[in-house]
C-alpha positions as protocol buffer text, in pm:
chain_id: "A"
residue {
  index: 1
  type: UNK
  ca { x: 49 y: -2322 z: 264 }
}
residue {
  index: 2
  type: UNK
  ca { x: -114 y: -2077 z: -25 }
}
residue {
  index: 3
  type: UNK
  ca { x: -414 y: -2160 z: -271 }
}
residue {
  index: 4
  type: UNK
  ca { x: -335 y: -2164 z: -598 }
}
residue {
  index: 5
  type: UNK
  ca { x: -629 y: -2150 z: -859 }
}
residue {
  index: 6
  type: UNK
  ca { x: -641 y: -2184 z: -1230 }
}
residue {
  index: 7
  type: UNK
  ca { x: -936 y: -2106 z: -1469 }
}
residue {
  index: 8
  type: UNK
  ca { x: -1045 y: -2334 z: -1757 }
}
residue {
  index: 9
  type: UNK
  ca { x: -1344 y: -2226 z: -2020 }
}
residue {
  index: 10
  type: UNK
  ca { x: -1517 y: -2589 z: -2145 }
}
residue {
  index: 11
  type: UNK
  ca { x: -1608 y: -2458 z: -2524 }
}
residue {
  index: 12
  type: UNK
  ca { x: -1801 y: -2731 z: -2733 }
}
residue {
  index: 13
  type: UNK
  ca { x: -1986 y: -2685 z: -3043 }
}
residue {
  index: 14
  type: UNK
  ca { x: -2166 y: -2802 z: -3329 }
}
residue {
  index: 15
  type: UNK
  ca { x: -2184 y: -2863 z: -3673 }
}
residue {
  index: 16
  type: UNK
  ca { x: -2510 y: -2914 z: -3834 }
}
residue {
  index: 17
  type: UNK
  ca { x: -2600 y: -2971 z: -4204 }
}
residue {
  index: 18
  type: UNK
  ca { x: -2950 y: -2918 z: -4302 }
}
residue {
  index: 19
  type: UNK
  ca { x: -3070 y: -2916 z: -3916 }
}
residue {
  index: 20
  type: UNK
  ca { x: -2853 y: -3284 z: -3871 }
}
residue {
  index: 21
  type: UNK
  ca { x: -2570 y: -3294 z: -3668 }
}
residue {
  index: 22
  type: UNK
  ca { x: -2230 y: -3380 z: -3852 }
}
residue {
  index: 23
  type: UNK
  ca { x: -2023 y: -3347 z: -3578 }
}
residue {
  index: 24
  type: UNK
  ca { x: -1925 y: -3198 z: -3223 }
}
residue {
  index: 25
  type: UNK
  ca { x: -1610 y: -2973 z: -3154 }
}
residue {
  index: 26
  type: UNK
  ca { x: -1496 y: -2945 z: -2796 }
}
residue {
  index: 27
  type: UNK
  ca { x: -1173 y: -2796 z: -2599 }
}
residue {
  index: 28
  type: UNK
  ca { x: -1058 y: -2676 z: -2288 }
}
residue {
  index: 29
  type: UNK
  ca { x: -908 y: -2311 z: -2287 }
}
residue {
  index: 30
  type: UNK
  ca { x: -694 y: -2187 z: -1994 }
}
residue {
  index: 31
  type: UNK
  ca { x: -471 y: -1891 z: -1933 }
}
residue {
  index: 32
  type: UNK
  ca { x: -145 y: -1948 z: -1999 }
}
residue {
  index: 33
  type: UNK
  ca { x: -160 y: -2216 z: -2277 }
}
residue {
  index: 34
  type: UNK
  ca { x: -2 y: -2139 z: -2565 }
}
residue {
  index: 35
  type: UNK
  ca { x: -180 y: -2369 z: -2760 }
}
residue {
  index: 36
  type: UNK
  ca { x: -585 y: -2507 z: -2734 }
}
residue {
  index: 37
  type: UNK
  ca { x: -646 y: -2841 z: -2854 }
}
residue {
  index: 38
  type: UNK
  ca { x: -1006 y: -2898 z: -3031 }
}
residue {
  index: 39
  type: UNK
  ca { x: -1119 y: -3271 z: -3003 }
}
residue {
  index: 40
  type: UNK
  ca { x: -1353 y: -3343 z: -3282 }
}
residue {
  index: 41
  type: UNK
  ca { x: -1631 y: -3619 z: -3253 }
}
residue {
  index: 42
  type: UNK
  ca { x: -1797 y: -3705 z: -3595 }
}
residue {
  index: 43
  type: UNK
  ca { x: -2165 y: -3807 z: -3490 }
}
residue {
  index: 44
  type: UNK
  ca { x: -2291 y: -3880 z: -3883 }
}
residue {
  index: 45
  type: UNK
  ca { x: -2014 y: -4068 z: -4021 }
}
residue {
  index: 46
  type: UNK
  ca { x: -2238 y: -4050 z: -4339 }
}
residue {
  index: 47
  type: UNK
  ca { x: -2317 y: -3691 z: -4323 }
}
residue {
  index: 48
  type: UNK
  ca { x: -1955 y: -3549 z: -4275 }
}
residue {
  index: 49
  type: UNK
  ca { x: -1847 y: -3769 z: -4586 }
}
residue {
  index: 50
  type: UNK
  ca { x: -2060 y: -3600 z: -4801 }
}
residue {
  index: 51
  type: UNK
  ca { x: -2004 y: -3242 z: -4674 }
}
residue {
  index: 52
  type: UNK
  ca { x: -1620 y: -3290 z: -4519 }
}
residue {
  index: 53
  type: UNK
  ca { x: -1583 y: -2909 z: -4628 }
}
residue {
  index: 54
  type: UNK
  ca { x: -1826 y: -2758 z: -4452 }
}
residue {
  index: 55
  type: UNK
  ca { x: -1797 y: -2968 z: -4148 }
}
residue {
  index: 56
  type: UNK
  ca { x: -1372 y: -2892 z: -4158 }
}
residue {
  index: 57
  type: UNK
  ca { x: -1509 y: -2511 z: -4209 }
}
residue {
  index: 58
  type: UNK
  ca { x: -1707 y: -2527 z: -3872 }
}
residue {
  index: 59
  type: UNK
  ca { x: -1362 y: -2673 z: -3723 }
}
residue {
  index: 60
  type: UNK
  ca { x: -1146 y: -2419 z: -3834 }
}
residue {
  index: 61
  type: UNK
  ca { x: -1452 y: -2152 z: -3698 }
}
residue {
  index: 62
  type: UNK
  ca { x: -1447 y: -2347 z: -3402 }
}
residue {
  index: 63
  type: UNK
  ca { x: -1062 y: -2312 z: -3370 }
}
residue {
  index: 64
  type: UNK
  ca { x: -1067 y: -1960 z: -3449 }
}
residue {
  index: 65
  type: UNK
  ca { x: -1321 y: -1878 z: -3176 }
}
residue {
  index: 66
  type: UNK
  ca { x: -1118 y: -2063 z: -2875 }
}
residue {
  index: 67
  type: UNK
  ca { x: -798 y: -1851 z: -3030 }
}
residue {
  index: 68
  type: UNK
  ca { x: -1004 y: -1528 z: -2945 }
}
residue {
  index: 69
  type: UNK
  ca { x: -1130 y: -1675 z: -2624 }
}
residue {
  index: 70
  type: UNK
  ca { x: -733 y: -1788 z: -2511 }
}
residue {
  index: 71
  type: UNK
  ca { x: -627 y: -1457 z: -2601 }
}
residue {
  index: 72
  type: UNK
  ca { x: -876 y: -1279 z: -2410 }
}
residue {
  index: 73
  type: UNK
  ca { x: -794 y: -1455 z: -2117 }
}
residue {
  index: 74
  type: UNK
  ca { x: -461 y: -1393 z: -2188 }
}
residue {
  index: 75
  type: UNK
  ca { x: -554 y: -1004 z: -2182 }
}
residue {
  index: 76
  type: UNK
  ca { x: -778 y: -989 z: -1905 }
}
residue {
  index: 77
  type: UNK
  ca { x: -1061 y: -915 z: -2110 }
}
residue {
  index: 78
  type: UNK
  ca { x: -1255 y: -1237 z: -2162 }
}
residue {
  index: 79
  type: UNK
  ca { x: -1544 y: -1186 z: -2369 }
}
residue {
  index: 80
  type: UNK
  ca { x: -1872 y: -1387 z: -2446 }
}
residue {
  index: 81
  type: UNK
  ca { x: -1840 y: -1691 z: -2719 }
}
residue {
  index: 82
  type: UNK
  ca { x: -2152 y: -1751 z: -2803 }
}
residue {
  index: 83
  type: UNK
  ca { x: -2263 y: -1731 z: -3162 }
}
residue {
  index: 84
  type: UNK
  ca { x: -2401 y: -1887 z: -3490 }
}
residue {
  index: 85
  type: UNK
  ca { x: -2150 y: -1947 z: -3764 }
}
């Protein structure tokens, strides 16, 4: 019998317009994915209709930063995600 282990990064964020939430980003990153699903939950159905650019901007930020955090993983060399877009 041997342990195997695996690690997993939860990474969620937020996008807010004018202080309001518009919508939540979240995704699960692990070594040796090739790919990282973000699940988006829109939390002003209102809100995002009037400002679906900037809310599909966060996404696309929000995809870009759990890229960077797969590939660090991937390298060895995970480094801290935390930031303001």
């Amino acid at each position: 019998m041997a342990l195997s282990t695996n690690q997993s990064i939860s990474l969620t964020g937020t996008s807010t317009i004018n202080g309001v939430q518009a919508a939540t980003f979240s995704t699960i990153v692990s070594k040796g994915l090739s790919y990282t699903s973000v699940s988006t939950q829109i939390t002003s159905p209102d809100l995002y209709e009037n400002n679906k650019a900037e809310v599909r901007k966060d996404r696309n930020d929000f995809q870009t930063v759990a890229d960077n955090l797969s590939d660090s993983l991937e390298s060895g060399s995970v480094q801290s995600t935390e930031q303001t877009v």
